[in-house]
Residue, then its C-alpha position, 0 to 999 in steps of 0.5 A: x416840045x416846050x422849050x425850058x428856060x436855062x437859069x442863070x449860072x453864077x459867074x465865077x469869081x476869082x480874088x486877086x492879091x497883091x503881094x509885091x510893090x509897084x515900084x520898080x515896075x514899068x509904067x503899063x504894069x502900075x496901070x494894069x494894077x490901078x485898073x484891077x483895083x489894087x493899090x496896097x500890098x495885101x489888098x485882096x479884090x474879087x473880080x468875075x473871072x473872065x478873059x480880060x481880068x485873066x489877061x490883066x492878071x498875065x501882065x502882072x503875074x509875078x506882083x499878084x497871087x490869085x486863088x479861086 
């Protein structure tokens, strides 16, 4: 039997919105959001969709909006 390279999938991406400010937030919340790349209302990032982000985005779900 020969063996048959798989190819490679392209990793979903999902695009992270922020949509409320940083202030008033605890000081974990505004580093999870300096480590996801946001820094202005309305910045829009595309990041590979994977348990990491997934959980960064659960810290501050109630500042961001996430679409696929």
């Amino acid at each position: 039997m020969e063996k048959t390279a798989k190819k490679p999938t392209a990793a979903k991406q999902i695009q992270i919105k922020l949509i409320h400010s940083a202030i008033c937030t605890t000081p974990k919340q505004r580093k999870t959001l300096r480590a996801l790349g946001l820094t202005k209302i309305n910045q829009v990032k595309t990041m590979p969709d994977n348990d990491c982000i997934r959980g960064m985005i659960r810290v501050v779900a109630h500042l961001v909006q996430v679409s696929e």
